[in-house]
C-alpha positions as CSV (number, residue, x, y, z in Angstrom):
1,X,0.0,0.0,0.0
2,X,1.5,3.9,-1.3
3,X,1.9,6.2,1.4
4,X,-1.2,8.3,-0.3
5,X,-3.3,5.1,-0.2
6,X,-2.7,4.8,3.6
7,X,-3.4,8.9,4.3
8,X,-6.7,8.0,2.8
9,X,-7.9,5.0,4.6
10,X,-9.7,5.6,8.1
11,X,-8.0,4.4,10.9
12,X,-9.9,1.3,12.7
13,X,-11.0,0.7,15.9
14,X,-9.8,-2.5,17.1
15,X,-12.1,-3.7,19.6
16,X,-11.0,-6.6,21.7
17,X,-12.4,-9.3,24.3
18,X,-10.3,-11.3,26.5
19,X,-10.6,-12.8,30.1
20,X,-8.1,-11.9,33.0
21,X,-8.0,-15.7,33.8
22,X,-6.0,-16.8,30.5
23,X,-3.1,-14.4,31.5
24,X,-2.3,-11.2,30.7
25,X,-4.3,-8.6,28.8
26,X,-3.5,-8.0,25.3
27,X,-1.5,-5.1,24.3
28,X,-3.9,-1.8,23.8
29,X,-4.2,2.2,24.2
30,X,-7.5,1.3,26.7
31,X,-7.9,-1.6,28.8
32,X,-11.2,-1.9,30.3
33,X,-11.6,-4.0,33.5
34,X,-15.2,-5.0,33.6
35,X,-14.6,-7.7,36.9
36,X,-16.0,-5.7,39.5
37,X,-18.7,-3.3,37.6
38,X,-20.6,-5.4,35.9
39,X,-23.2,-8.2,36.3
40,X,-21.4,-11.9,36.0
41,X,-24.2,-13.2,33.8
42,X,-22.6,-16.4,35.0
43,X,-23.5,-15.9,38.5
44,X,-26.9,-15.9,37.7
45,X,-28.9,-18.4,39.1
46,X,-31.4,-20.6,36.8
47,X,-31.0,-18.0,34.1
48,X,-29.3,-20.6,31.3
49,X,-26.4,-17.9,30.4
50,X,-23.7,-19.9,31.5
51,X,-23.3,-21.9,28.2
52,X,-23.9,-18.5,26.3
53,X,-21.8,-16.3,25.4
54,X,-21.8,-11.9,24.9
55,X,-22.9,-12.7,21.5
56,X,-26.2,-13.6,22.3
57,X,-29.0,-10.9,23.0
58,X,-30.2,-12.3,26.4
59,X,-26.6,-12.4,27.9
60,X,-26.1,-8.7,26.3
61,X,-29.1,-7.6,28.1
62,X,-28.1,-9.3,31.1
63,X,-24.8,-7.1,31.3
64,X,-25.7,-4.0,29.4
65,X,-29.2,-3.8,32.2
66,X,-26.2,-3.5,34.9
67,X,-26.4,-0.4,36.5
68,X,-23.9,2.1,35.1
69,X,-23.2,-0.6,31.9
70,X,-24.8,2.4,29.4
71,X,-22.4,5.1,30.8
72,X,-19.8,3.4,30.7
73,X,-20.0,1.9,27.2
74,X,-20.5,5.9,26.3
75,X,-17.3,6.8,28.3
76,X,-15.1,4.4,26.4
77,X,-17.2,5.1,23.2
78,X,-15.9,9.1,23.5
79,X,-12.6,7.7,24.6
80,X,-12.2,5.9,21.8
81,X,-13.6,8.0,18.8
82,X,-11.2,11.1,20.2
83,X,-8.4,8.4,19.5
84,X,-9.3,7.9,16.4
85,X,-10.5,11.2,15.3
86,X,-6.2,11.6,16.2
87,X,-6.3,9.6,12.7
88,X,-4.2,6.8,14.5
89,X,-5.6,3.4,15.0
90,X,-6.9,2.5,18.7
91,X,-7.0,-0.9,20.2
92,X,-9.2,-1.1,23.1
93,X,-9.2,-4.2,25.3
94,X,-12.4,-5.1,27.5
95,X,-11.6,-7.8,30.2
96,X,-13.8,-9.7,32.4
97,X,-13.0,-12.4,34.8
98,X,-13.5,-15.7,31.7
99,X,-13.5,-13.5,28.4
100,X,-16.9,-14.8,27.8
101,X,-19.5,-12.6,28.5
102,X,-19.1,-9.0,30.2
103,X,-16.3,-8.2,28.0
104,X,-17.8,-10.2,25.1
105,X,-21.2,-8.0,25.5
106,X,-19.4,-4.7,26.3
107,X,-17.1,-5.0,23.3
108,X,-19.9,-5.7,20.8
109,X,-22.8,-2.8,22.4
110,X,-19.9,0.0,21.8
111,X,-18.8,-1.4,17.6
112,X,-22.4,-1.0,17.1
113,X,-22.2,2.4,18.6
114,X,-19.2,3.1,16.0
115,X,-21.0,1.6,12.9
116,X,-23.6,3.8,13.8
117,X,-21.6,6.5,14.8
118,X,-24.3,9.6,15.4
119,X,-20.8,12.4,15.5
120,X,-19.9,11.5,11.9
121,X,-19.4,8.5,9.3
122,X,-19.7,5.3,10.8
123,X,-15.9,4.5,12.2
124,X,-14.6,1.5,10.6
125,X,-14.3,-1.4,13.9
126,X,-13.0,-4.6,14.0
127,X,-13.8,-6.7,17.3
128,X,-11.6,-10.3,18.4
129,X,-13.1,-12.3,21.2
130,X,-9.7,-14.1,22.2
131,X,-11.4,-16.4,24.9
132,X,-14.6,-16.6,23.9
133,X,-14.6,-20.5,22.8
134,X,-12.8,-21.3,25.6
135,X,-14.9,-23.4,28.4
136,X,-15.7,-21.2,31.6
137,X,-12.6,-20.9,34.3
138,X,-14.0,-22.5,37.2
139,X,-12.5,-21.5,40.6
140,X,-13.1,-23.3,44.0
141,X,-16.2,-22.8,45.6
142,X,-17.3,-21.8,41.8
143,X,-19.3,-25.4,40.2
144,X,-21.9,-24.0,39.9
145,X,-24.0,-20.8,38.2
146,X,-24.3,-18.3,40.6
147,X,-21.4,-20.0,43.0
148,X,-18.3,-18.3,44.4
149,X,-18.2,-15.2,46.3
């Protein structure tokens, strides 16, 4: 790609998903730890998310209903877009406890917030779940939904 090709392609948003219990968190200009303020929709009891993952609507709803979820998705949504209005690529990481649901939900609400960017042209976003096909981490005390602390 020329120089004058690459001054005329947006920037991206790389939005990425990943779970604090597979090791580190992946290299990024944000990193978002979503452990203690969000809902576990794993820890809910009798609610059939466990096998789910953030893809799927109910578990979305299940995270995004969290008190203070909608704020902030809109914090990091500003974040974000002032990065990339910088006309640099952004990587923002999102990290819950397994990498399969808060972070999973979180990171999908805010790329369609950037597809449907209300500021401007929709931002070009790319979202990675690393751990999302990985089974859930179980911790002692934690065999069962809604188990542990």
């Amino acid at each position: 790609m020329s120089d004058n090709a690459a001054h005329h392609q947006p920037p991206t948003v790389h939005l990425v998903s990943f779970g604090y219990l597979h090791g580190e968190p992946p290299a990024a200009d944000i990193v978002v730890d979503l452990r203690r303020v969000l809902r576990d929709p794993a820890r809910i009891r009798d609610g059939g998310l466990l096998d789910l993952d953030g893809r799927h609507p109910v578990v979305r709803d299940a995270v995004m209903t969290t008190p203070g979820a909608l704020s902030l998705a809109a914090g990091v949504f500003l974040a974000a877009v002032a990065l990339h209005e910088a006309g640099k690529p952004v990587t923002v990481g999102f990290g819950c406890a397994g990498g399969r649901h808060r972070s999973v939900a979180l990171a999908e609400h805010i790329a369609v917030l950037m597809l449907a960017d209300g500021f401007g042209d929709p931002i070009p976003v790319r979202v990675d779940h690393l751990h999302v096909h990985l089974p859930r981490v179980l911790r002692d005390g934690d065999d069962t939904p809604g188990g542990g602390r």
